[in-house]
C-alpha positions in Angstrom: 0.6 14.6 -8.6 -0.1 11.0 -8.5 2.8 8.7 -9.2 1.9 6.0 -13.0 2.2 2.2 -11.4 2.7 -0.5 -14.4 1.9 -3.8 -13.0 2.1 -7.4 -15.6 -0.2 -9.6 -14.9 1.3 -12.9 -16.0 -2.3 -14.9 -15.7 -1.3 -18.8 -16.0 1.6 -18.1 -17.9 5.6 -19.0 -17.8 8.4 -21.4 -17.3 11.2 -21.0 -15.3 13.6 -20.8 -18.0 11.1 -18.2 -19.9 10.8 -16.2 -16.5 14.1 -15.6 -15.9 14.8 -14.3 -19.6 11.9 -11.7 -19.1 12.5 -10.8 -15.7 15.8 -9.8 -16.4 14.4 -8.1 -19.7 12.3 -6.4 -17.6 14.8 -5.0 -15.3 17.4 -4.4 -17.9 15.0 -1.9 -19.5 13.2 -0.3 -16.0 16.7 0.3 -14.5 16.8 4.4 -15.2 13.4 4.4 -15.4 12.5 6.2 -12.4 9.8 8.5 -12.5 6.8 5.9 -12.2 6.7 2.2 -10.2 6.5 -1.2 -11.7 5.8 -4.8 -10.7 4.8 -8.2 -11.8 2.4 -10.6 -10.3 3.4 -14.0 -11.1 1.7 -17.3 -11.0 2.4 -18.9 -7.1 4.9 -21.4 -8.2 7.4 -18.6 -9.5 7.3 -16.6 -6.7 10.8 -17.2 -5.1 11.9 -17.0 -8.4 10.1 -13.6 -9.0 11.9 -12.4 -5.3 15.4 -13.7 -6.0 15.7 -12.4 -9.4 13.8 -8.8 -8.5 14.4 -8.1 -4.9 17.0 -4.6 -4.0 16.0 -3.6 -7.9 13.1 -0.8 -8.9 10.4 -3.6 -10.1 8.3 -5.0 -7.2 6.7 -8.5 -7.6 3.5 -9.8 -6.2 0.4 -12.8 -6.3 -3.0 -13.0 -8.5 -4.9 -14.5 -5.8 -5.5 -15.2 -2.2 -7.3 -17.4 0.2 -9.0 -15.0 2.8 -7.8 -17.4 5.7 -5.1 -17.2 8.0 -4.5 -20.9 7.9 -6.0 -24.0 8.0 -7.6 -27.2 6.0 -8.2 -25.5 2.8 -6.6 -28.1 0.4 -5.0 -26.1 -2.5 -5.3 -23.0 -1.2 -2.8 -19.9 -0.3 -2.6 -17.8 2.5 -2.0 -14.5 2.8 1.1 -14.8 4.9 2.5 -17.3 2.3 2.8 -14.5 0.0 4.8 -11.9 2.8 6.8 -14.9 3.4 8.0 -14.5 -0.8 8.5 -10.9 -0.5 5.2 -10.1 -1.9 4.2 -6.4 -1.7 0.8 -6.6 -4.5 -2.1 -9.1 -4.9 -4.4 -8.7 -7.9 -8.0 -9.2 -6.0 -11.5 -9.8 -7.7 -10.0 -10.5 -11.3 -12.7 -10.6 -14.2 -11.5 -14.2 -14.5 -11.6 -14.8 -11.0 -15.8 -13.0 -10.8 -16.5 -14.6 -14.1 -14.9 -18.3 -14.2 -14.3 -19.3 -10.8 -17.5 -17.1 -9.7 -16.2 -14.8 -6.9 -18.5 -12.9 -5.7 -18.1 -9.3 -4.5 -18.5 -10.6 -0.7 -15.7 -12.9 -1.6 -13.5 -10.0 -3.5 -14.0 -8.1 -0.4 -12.7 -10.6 2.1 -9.9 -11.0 0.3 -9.2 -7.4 0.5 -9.7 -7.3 3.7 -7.3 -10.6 3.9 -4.5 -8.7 2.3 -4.7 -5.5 4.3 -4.7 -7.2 7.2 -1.3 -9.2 6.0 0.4 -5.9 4.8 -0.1 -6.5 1.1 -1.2 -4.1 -1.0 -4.4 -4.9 -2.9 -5.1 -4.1 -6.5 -8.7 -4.3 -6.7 -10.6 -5.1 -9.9 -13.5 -3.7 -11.3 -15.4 -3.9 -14.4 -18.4 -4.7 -17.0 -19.3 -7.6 -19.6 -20.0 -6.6 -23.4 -23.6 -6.9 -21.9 -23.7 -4.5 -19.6 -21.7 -1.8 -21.5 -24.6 -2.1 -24.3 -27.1 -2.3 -21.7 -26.4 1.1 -20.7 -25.3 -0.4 -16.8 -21.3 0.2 -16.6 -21.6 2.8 -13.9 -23.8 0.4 -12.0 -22.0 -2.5 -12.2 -19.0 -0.7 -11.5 -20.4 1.2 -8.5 -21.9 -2.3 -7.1 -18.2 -4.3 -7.4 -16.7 -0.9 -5.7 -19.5 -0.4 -2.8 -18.4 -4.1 -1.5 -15.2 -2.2 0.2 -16.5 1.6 0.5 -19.8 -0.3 2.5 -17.4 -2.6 4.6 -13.9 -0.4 5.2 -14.9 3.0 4.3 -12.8 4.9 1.9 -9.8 5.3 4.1 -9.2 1.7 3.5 -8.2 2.5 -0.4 -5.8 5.0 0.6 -3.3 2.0 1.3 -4.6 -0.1 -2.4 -5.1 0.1 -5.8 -8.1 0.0 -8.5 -7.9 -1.7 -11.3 -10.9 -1.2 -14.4 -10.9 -3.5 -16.7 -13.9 -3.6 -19.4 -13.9 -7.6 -19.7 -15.2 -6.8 -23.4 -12.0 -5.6 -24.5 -10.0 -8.0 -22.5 -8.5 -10.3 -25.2 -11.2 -9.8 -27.7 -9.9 -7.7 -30.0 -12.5 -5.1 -28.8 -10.6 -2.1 -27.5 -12.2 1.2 -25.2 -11.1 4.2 -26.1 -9.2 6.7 -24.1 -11.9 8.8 -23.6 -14.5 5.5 -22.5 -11.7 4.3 -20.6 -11.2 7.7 -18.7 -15.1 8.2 -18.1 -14.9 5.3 -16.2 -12.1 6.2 -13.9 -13.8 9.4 -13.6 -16.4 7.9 -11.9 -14.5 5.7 -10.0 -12.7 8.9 -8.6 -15.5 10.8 -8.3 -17.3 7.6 -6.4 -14.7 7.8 -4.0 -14.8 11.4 -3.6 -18.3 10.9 -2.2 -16.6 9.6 0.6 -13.4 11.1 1.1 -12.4 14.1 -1.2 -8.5 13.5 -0.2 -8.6 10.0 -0.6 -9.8 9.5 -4.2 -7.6 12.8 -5.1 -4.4 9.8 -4.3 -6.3 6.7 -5.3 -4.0 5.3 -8.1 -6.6 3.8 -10.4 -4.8 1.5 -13.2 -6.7 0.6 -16.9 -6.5 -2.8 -17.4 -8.0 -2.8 -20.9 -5.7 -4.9 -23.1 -3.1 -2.1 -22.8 -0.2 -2.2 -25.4 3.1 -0.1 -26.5 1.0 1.3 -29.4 -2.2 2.4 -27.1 0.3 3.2 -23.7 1.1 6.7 -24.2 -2.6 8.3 -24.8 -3.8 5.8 -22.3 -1.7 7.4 -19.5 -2.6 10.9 -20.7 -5.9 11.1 -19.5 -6.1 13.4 -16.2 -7.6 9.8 -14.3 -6.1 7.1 -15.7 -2.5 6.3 -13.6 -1.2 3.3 -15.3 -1.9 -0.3 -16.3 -2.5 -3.2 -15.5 -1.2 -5.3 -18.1 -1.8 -8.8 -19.3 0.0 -10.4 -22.9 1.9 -7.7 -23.2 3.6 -8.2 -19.8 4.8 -11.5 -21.0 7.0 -10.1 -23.7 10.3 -8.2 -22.0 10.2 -5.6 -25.3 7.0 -4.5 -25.1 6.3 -4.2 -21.4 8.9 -2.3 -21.3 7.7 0.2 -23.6 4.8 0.5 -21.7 6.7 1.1 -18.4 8.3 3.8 -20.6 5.2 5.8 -21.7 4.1 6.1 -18.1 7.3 8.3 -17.7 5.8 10.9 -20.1 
């Protein structure tokens, strides 16, 4: 049985007055929750924050982003030992936002995987289609194509130690929402993708939806035999209602 991992994604969101009322929101309402795991990936600047205010407690905390170096004369840029140095045990890797506005390419998303295996982090890999491609009829393609970038390079024992992530960028603050059953098709495939590979492997693989999951959608969500858990963006920036989110991934 594969263990439900709720992960906020806080984008380029917070203040450090703000963060420390919903971090402790947060933990205030995950404290006896214990039947699933839970984190936060912050934006760089609230890091230590993130690790003083979370560290010895049940919610992990993590980054949305690396630079693929070690070090060196990359002005503005964050290495993947920075984020070990902060406590840092997730990185959210290949982001729509990240593919779509700073154009990443799956090379690039790759790299970076690479980059935070190599640093001990655990990568949560993202994968998913525009509004275009779903009506084109090329989800599985585009999908498959994002995914092949690691299966080609590491293999599939590589995801055994990381995390997928789909997220359908059409119903990613658009008001446009999949259902359960699109939303579990496309895990399917992810799993059975995997499976291609290594059977054992994608039977483990925690693969998270990351389609503008709420407290109202959670629940039916996380019942589908594929889906195990969220990866959760506005809703992770209100204590209340992440919360009830970490709470229907205990059901």
């Amino acid at each position: 049985m594969r263990r439900k991992l709720v992960v906020g994604n806080w984008k380029m969101y917070g203040r450090l007055a703000g963060n420390q009322a919903l971090l402790q929101g947060i933990l205030d309402g995950v404290r006896q929750l214990h039947n699933a795991d839970y984190a936060v990936c912050v934006p760089y600047p609230y890091l230590a924050q993130a690790q003083s205010v979370l560290q010895g407690s049940n919610v992990a905390w993590g980054a949305q982003n690396l630079n693929p170096q070690e070090e060196g004369a990359f002005t503005g840029a964050v290495a993947p030992g920075m984020l070990v140095d902060f406590g840092c045990r997730y990185v959210i890797i290949g982001h729509s936002e990240r593919r779509g506005l700073f154009h990443e390419s799956n090379e690039m998303a790759a790299a970076k995987f690479e980059a935070a295996q190599r640093a001990g982090l655990t990568p949560i890999f993202c994968v998913g289609e525009t509004l275009i491609e779903r009506e084109s009829g090329v989800t599985e393609q585009v999908v498959a194509t994002q995914l092949d970038a690691v299966l080609t390079r590491f293999g599939a024992a590589a995801l055994s130690q990381a995390v997928i992530a789909y997220e359908p960028v059409w119903a990613i603050g658009t008001g446009k929402t999949a259902s359960p059953e699109q939303a579990q098709a496309v895990h399917a495939f992810i799993r059975g993708r995997v499976a291609m590979q290594d059977a054992q492997v994608a039977q483990g693989l925690c693969i998270l939806y990351g389609g503008s999951v709420k407290a109202a959608n959670a629940a039916e969500l996380f019942g589908m035999p594929d889906i195990d858990g969220g990866l959760i963006g506005g809703a992770s920036l209100v204590a209340d209602d992440f919360v009830a989110i970490c709470r229907a991934a205990q059901k």
